[in-house]
C-alpha positions in Angstrom: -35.3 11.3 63.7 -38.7 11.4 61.9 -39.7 8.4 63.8 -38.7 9.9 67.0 -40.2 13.1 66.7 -43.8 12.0 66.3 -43.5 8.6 68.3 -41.9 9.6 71.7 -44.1 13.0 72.3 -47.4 10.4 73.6 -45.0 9.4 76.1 -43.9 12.7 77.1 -47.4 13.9 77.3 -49.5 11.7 78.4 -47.4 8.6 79.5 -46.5 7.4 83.3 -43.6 8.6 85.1 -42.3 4.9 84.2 -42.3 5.3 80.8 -40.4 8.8 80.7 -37.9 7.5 83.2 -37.2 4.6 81.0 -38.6 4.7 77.4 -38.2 8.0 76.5 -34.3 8.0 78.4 -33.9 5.1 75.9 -34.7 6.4 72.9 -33.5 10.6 73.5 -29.8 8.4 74.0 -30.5 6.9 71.0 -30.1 3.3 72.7 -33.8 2.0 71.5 -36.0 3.0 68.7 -39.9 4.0 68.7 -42.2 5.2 66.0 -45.8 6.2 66.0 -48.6 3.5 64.6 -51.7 5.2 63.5 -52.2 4.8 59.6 -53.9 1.5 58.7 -54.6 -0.1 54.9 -58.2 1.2 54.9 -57.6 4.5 57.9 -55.3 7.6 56.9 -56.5 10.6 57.0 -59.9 9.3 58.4 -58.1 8.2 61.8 -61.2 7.6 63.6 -62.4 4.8 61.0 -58.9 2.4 62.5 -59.5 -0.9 63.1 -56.7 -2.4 65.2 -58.3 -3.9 68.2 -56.9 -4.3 72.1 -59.5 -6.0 73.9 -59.1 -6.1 77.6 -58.3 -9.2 79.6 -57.4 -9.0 83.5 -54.7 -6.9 83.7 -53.6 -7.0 80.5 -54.9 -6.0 76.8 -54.7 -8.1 73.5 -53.7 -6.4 70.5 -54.5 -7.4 66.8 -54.6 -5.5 63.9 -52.3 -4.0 61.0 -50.6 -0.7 60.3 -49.2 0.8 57.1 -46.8 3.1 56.1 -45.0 3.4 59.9 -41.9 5.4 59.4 -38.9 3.3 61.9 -41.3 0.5 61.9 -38.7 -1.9 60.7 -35.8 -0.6 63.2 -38.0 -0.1 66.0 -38.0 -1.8 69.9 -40.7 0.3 71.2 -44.4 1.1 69.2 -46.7 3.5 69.7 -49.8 2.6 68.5 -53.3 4.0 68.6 -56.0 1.1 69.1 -59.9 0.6 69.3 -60.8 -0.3 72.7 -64.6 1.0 72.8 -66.8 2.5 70.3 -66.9 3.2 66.9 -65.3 6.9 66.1 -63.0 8.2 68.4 -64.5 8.5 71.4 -63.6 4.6 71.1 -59.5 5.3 70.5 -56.9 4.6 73.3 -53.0 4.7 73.0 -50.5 1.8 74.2 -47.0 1.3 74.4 -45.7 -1.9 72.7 -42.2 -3.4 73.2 -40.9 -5.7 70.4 -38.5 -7.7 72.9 -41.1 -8.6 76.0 -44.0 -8.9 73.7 -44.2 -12.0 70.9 -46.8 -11.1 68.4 -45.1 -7.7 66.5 -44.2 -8.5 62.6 -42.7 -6.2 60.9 -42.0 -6.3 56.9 -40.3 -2.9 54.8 -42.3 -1.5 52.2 -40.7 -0.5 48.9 -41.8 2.9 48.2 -41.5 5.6 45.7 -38.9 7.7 47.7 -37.4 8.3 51.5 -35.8 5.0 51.3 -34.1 5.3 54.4 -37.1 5.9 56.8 -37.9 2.5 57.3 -41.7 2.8 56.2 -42.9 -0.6 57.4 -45.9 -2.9 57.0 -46.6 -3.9 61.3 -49.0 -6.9 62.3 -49.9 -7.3 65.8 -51.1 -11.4 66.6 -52.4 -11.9 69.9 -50.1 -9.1 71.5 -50.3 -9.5 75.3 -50.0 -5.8 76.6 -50.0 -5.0 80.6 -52.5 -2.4 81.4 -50.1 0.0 82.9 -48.7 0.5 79.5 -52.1 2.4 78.2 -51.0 5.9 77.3 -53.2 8.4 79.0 -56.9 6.7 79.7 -58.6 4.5 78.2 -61.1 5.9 75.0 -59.4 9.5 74.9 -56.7 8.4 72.6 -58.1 10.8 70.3 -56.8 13.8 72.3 -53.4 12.3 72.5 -53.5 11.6 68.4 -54.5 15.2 67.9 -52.0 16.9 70.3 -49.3 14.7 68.1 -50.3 16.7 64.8 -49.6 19.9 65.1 -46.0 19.4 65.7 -45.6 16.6 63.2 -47.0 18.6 60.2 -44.6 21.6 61.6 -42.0 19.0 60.9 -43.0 18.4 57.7 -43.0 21.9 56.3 -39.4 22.4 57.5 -38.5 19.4 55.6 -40.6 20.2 52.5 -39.3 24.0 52.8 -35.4 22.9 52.7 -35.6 20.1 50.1 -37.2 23.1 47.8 -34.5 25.2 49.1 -32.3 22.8 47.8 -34.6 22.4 44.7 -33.3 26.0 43.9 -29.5 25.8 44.7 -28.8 23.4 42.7 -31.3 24.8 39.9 -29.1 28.0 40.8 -26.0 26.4 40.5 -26.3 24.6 37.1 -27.5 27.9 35.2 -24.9 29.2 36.0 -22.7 26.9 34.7 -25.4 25.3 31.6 -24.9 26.7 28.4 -27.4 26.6 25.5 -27.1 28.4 22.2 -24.4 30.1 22.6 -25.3 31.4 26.0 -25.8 30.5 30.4 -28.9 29.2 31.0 -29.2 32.3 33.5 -29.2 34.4 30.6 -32.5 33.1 29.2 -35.2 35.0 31.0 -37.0 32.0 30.8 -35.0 30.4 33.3 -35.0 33.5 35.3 -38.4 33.5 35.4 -38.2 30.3 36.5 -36.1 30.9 39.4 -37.5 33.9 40.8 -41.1 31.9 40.8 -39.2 29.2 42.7 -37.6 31.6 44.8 -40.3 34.1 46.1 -42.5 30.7 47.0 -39.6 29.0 48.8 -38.9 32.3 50.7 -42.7 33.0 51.5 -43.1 29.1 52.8 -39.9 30.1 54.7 -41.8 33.1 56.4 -44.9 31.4 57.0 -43.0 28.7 59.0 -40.8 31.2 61.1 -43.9 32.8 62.2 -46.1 29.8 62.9 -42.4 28.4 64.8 -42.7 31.9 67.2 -46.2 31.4 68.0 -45.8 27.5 68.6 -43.3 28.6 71.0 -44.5 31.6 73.0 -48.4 30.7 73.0 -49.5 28.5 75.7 -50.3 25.0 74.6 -53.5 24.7 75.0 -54.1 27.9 73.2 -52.4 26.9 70.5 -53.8 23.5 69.8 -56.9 25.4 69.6 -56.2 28.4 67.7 -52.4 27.0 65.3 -54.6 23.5 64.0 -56.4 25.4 61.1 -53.0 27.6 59.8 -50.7 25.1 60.5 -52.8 22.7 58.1 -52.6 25.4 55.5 -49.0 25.7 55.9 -48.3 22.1 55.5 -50.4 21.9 52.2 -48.8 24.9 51.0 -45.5 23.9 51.7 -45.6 20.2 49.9 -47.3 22.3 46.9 -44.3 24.5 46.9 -42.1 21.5 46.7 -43.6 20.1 44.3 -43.5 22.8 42.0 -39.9 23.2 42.4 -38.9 19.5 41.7 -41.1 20.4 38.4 -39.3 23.1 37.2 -35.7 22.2 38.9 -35.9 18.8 36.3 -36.8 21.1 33.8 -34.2 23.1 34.2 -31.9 20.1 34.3 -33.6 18.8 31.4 -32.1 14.9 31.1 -30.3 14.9 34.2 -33.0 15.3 36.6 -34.2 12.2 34.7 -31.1 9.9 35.3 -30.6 8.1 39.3 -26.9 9.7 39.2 -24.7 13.0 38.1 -25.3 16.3 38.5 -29.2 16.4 38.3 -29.4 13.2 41.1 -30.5 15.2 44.1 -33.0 16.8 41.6 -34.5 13.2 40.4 -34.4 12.0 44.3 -36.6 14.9 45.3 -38.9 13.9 42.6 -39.7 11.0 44.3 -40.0 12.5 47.7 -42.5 15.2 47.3 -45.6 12.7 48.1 -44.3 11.7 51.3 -44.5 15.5 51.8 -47.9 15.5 50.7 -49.8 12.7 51.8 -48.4 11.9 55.8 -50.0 13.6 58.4 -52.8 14.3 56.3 -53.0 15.4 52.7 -53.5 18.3 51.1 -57.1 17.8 50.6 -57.8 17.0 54.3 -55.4 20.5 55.4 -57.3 22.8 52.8 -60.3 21.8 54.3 -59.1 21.3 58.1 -57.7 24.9 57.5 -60.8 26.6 56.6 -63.1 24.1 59.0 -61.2 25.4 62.0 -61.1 28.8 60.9 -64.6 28.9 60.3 -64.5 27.7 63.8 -62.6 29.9 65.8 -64.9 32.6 63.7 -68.4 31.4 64.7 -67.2 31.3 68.5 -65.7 34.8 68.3 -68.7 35.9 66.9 -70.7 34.6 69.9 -68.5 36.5 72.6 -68.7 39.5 70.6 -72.8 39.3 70.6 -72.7 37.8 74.3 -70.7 41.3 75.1 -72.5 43.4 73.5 -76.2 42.1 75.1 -74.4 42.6 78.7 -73.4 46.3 78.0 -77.3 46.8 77.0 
């Protein structure tokens, strides 16, 4: 679902009629599978430094390159992938549809990672990929804008995951203190543990807040608007959420004690989280990058409110 959710929107956007009549048909029916190639060994959060290459040939485009980290990569008939077909930086960035079955030259290997085991993350090599023309995704060299209009929506996607698994962070840590004794005692009756639960609890429940209003304003503002104005707090959200999570698996193992340190039991969905929170808090940009995308763009939106304001108030003079 992951995979579809940040590899079909290009299409929706910014693809041709085409490729929304068949593609994205496909893949909403669940018949074929896409997923979105951006990350690259030596481009993650810096997306304009990629490297993958689609130099143009007649009608058609030849792709090589690598990508790392793709979530679906490994299941996946269709690929979305952001190339370099001008410049350096992003005015030289341009999207393309690949298709796995009509186009030899897509190797795909799984990547053994910490956690998420089911996602698919994939290592993808493109090797002479002949690509028609008509399957560039909105023009050729604004790729960037159809990269950025992606992110929003994927790092909402990532705080409602990162937000339940800490939900379930403090169920289960809930659940077992109830049921844990120590000395004679509950764990719930050691305000240590309470402590320990209401910390988790009033930072789930605030995370929780923050993404129910950020959801309303995704949904009523117009899109343009709110690629401008949601970029910075959305960032801020996402880095806040994935801190949130982490903190939770912390203190849920510690409640657990051993158990949260054993692949099985009770404390198992405890130790799995453990595992999960980085691919909370590296994918569609890391913490670092949102703190500082959060207060860049505010900063932003400040310096140009501050213009209108002075720009208003020389016209009533």
């Amino acid at each position: 679902i992951e995979g579809l959710q940040i590899g079909l929107p290009p299409l929706l956007y910014f693809g041709t009629e085409e490729m929304r009549k068949t593609v994205a048909k496909q893949c909403l029916m669940g018949e074929k599978i896409i997923c979105l190639n951006i990350t690259e060994p030596s481009a993650g959060s810096d997306v304009a430094a990629m490297k993958t290459v689609a130099k143009k040939e007649g009608d058609h485009y030849i792709v090589n390159g690598n990508k790392k980290w793709i979530t679906n990569g490994i299941f996946s008939d269709y690929f979305t992938v952001a190339v370099r077909t001008g410049e350096k930086g992003m005015r030289g960035v341009s999207m393309m549809l690949l298709e796995r079955d009509t186009m030899p030259g897509i190797d795909t290997k799984r990547m053994d990672c910490q956690g998420v085991w089911p996602s698919g993350t994939t290592y993808v090599e493109f090797d002479n990929v002949k690509v028609p023309a008509k399957n560039l995704i909105g023009k050729e060299n604004e790729g960037f804008k159809v990269i950025m209009k992606n992110f929003n929506h994927e790092r909402w996607g990532f705080v409602v995951q990162a937000n339940r698994f800490s939900r379930c962070l403090l169920e289960d840590s809930w659940n077992y203190a109830t049921k844990r004794a120590t000395f004679g005692k509950k764990l719930m009756e050691h305000p240590v543990i309470r402590w320990k639960l209401a910390e988790m609890a009033r930072q789930v429940e605030a995370t929780h807040n923050w993404l129910e209003n950020m959801t309303l304003q995704m949904c009523e503002m117009p899109k343009e608007q709110a690629m401008t104005v949601l970029g910075g707090p959305i960032a801020l959200m996402k880095a806040h959420s994935s801190k949130v999570f982490e903190y939770c698996a912390r203190e849920a193992a510690q409640i657990f004690g051993g158990l949260a340190y054993s692949r099985g039991g009770q404390g198992e969905k405890v130790e799995r989280l453990s595992r999960e929170v980085r691919a909370m808090a590296v994918p569609g940009g890391s913490e670092e990058i949102m703190l500082d995308l959060g207060i860049r763009q505010s900063k932003k939106l400040a310096d140009m409110a501050q213009k209108i304001l002075v720009k208003q108030h020389k016209a009533k003079l």
